[in-house]
C-alpha positions in Angstrom: 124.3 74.0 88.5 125.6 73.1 84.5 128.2 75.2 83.4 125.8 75.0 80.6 123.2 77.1 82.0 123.2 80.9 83.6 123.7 80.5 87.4 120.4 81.3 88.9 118.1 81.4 92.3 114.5 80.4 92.4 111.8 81.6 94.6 108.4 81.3 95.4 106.0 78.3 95.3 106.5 76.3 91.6 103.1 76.3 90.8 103.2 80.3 91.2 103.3 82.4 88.1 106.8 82.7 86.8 108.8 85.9 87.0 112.1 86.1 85.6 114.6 88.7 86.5 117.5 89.8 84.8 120.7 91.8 85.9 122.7 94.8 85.3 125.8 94.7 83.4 128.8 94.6 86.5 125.8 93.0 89.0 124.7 89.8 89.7 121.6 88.9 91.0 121.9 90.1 94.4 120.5 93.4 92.6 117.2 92.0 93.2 117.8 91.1 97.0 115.5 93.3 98.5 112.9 92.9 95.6 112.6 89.3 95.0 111.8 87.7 98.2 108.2 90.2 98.6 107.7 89.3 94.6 108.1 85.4 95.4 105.1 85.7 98.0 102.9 86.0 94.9 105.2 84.9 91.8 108.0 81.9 91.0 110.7 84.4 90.8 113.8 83.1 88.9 116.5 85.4 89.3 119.7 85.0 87.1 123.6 86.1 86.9 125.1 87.3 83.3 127.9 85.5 82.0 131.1 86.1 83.8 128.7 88.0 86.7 127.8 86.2 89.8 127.9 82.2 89.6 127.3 82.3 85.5 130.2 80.2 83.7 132.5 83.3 81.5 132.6 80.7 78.7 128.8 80.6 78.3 129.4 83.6 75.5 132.4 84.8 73.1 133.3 87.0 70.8 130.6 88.2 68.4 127.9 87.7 70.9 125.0 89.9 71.0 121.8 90.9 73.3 119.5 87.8 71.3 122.5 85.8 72.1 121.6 86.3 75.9 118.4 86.5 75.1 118.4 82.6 74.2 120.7 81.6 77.3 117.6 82.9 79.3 115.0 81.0 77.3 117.7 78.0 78.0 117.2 78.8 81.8 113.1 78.9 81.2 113.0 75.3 79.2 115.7 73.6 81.6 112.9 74.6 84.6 109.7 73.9 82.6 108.9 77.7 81.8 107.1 78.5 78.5 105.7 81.6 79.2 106.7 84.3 81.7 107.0 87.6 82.7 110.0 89.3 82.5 111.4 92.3 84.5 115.5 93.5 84.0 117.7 96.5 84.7 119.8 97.6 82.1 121.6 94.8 80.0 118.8 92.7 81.8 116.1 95.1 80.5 117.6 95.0 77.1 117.3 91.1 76.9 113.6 91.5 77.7 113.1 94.2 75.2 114.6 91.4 72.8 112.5 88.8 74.3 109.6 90.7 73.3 110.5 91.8 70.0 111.4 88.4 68.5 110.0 85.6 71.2 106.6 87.4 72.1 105.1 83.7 72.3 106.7 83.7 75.4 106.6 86.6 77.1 103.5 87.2 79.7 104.7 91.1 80.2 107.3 93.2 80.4 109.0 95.5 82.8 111.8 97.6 81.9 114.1 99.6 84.3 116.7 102.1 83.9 117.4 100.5 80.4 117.0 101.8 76.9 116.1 100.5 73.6 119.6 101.7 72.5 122.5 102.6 74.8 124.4 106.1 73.4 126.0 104.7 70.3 128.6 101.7 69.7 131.9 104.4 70.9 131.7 104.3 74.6 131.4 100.7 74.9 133.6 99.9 72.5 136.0 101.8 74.3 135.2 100.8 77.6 135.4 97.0 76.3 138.8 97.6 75.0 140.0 99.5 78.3 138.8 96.1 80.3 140.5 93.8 78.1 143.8 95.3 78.7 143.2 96.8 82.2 141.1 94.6 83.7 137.9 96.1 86.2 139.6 97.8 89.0 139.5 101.1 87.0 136.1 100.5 86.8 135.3 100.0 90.7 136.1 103.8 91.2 133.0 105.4 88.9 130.7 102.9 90.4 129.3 104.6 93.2 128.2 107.7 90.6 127.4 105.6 87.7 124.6 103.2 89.9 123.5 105.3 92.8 122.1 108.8 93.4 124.2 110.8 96.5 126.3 108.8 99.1 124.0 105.9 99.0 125.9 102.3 98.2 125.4 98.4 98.4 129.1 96.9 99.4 127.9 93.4 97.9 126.9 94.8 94.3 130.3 97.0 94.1 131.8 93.5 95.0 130.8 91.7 92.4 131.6 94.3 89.8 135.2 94.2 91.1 135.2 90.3 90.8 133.1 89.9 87.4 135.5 88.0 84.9 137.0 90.7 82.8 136.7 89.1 79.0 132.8 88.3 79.6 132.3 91.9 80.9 133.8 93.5 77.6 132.0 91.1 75.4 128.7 92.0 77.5 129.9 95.7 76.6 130.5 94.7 72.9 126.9 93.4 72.7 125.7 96.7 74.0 127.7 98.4 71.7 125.1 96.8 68.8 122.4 96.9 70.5 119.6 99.1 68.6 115.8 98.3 69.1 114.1 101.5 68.3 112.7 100.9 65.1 111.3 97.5 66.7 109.6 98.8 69.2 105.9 99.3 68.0 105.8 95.3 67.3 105.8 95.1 71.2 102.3 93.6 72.1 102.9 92.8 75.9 101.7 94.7 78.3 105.1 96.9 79.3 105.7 98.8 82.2 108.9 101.3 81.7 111.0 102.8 85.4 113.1 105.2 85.4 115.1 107.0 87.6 115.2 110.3 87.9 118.8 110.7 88.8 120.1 108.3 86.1 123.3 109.3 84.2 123.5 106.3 82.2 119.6 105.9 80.9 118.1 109.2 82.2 113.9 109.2 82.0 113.9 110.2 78.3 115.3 107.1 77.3 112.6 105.3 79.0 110.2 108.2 77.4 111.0 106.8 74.3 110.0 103.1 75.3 106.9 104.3 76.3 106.0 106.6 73.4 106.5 103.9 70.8 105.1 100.6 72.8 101.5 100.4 72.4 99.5 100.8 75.9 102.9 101.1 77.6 103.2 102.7 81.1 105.9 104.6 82.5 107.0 105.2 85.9 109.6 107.8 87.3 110.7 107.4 90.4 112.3 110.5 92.3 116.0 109.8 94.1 116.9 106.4 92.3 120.1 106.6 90.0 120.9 103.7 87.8 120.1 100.5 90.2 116.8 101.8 91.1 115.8 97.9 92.6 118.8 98.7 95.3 118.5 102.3 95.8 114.6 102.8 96.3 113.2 99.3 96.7 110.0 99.9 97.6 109.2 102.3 95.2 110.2 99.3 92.3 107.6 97.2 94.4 104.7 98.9 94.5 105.4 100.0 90.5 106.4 95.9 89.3 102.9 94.8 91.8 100.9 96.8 90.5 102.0 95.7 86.8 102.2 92.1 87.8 99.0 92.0 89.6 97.3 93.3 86.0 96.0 95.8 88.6 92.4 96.8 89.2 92.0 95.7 85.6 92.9 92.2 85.8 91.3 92.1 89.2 87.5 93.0 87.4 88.2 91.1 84.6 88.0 88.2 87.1 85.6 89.5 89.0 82.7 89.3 86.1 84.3 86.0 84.8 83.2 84.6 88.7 79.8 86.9 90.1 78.8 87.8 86.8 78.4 91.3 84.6 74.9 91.9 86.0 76.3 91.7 89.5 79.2 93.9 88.8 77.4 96.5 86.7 75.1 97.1 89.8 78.2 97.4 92.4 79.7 99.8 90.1 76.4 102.1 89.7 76.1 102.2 93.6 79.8 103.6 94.0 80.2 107.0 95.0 83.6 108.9 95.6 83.3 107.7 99.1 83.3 103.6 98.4 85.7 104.1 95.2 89.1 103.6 97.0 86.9 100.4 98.5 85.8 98.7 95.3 89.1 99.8 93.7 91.1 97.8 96.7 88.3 94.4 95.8 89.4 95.0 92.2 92.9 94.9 93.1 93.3 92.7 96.2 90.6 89.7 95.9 90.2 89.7 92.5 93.3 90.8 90.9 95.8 88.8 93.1 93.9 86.5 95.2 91.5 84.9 92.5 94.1 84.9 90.2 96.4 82.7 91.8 97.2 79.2 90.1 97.8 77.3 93.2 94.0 77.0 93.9 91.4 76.1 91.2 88.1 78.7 91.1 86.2 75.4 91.7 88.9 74.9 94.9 88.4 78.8 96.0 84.6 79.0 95.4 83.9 76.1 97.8 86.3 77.9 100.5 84.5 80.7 100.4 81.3 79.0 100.8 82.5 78.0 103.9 83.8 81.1 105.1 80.6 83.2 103.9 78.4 80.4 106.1 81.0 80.6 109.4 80.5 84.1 109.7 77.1 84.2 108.6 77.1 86.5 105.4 74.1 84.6 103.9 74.1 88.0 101.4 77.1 87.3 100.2 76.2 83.4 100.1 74.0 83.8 97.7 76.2 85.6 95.0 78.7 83.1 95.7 76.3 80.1 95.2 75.8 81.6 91.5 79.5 82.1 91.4 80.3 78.6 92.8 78.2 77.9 89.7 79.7 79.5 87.0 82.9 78.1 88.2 81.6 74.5 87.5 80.4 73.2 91.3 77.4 70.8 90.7 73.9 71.7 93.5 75.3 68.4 94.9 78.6 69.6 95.6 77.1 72.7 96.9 75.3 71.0 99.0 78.3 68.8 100.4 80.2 71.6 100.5 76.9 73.3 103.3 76.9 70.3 104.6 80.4 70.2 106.1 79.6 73.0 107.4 77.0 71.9 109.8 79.9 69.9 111.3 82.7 72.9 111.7 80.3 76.1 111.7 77.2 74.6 113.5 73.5 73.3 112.3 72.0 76.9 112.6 74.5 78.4 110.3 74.2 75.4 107.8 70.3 75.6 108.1 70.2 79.4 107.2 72.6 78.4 104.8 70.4 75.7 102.6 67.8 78.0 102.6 70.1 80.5 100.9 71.3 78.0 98.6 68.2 76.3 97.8 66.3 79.7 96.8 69.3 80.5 94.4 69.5 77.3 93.0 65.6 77.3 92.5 66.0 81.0 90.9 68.6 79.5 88.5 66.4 76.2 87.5 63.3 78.9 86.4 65.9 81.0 84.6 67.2 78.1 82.8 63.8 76.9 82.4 62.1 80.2 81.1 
């Protein structure tokens, strides 16, 4: 790693969206530990240390430097591994480069998640003071508050209090002294986005109305509070900071139909949605969600790539219904009747010659239905 660029870790396949997470001031990375490995199953998660935190270089910033200054050592980290646009999910100091990101760099931001953060942290005073306190008594002061500033009751992660005791003392104050300016409230409405806000209930340092007043001024923002988590919510109540950053990541049922009429169509869609009831709503909610909103919309395969595998899958098990609308979809997503048919015909070899005869049938009446369509 170049002592030019933040110390980070990578995970997840490189052709998988990219997800970039940013730290808490007094953490490194290791704040995401029980987070980022169940992201990196759908995401190229690129987790990175502050300078002075972790494996980050102290010299990386000085004196003067401010939350954009960050802000552009993380767009470093992006370029240096190909990145140009991202989402972006931090805690804290991490969430306040993000809120930055936004603001000034929105060309690059895919969405935004911001937790136990703030768009201004309490006034310059504290940190100031704290910054000065550091610089002449170095961090072991600090270690004592830690427990009650980052976690709710006697809950703790030895690691994380660890690498606040060893984070280099004169890039910790400067980290404070950036914080100390930072102010983004009357920037906030610019944010275009999609932002998710989290905040914990038991937070001392950003409690939920701080996050309240993300939400209230970012347009189409969401928030989400979650009951028990202090400062460090990614640590404290992990799954709870999964399900909220996968169902914002995933663009949700939202994203999932979106794809859904781009592939079977609006007339095919309209029709499932007039036929749901309260009983099959949870059903085409999970299809939304699930196949459409995660599955379809991963980079690794091409539509043209995923249509022809379910073609094959549809014919193995014999769902000649289903074959149909996914000969029309195969369609939309650019498969020639040729490849269709090359595509039915190696499955005569793996699925048997019934299954592929029923299956050219199928295929050759929707293919015929499209030609008199096209025709008329």
């Amino acid at each position: 790693m170049t002592g030019k660029l933040l110390n980070h870790r990578a995970e997840g396949s490189t052709s998988a969206p990219p997800l970039l997470l940013g730290p808490s001031l007094g953490t490194s990375y290791a704040l995401w530990d029980k987070v980022a490995p169940e992201l990196s199953t759908t995401h190229r998660v690129i987790r990175w240390d502050l300078p002075g935190h972790g494996g980050s270089a102290a010299g990386l910033i000085g004196p003067g430097v401010t939350v954009g200054d960050l802000a552009d050592l993380v767009l470093a980290l992006a370029d240096s591994l190909g990145i140009e646009r991202f989402a972006y999910a931090g805690v804290s100091l991490g969430g306040a480069v993000g809120l930055h990101l936004a603001v000034h760099r929105p060309e690059r931001v895919e969405s935004l998640a911001v937790l136990c953060s703030s768009a201004h942290f309490n006034g310059s005073k504290p940190w100031e003071e704290r910054a000065e306190r550091v610089r002449r008594d170095g961090m072991g002061w600090l270690l004592e508050s830690a427990n009650a500033r980052w976690f709710a009751g006697d809950f703790t992660v030895p690691e994380l209090v660890r690498d606040h005791a060893e984070a280099d003392p004169e890039a910790y104050a400067l980290c404070c002294d950036a914080l100390a300016a930072f102010d983004l409230r009357d920037r906030l409405g610019e944010i275009r986005a999609r932002t998710l806000l989290v905040a914990g209930r038991e937070d001392p340092a950003t409690p939920p109305a701080h996050l309240r007043e993300i939400a209230d001024a970012v347009p189409g923002s969401a928030l989400v509070e979650i009951p028990g988590a202090s400062h460090l919510a990614p640590a404290q109540c992990p799954e709870a900071v999964l399900t909220a950053l996968r169902a914002h990541l995933g663009g949700g049922a939202e994203r999932g139909m979106e794809v859904r009429r781009q592939v079977l169509g609006d007339a095919h869609v309209d029709r499932a949605q007039a036929r749901q009831t309260p009983f099959t709503a949870r059903f085409q909610d999970f299809i939304s969600r699930y196949a459409w909103g995660e599955i379809w919309t991963d980079p690794t395969l091409s539509r043209r790539e995923r249509s022809m595998i379910t073609l094959t899958a549809l014919v193995a098990h014999g769902h000649y219904d289903e074959l149909a609308m996914h000969v029309r979809a195969a369609r939309r997503n650019g498969l020639t009747p040729e490849e269709i048919g090359a595509v039915l015909l190696q499955t005569a070899v793996y699925c048997g010659v019934p299954a592929a005869n029923s299956a050219f049938a199928t295929a050759q009446r929707v293919l015929a239905e499209e030609d008199a369509a096209n025709e008329g």
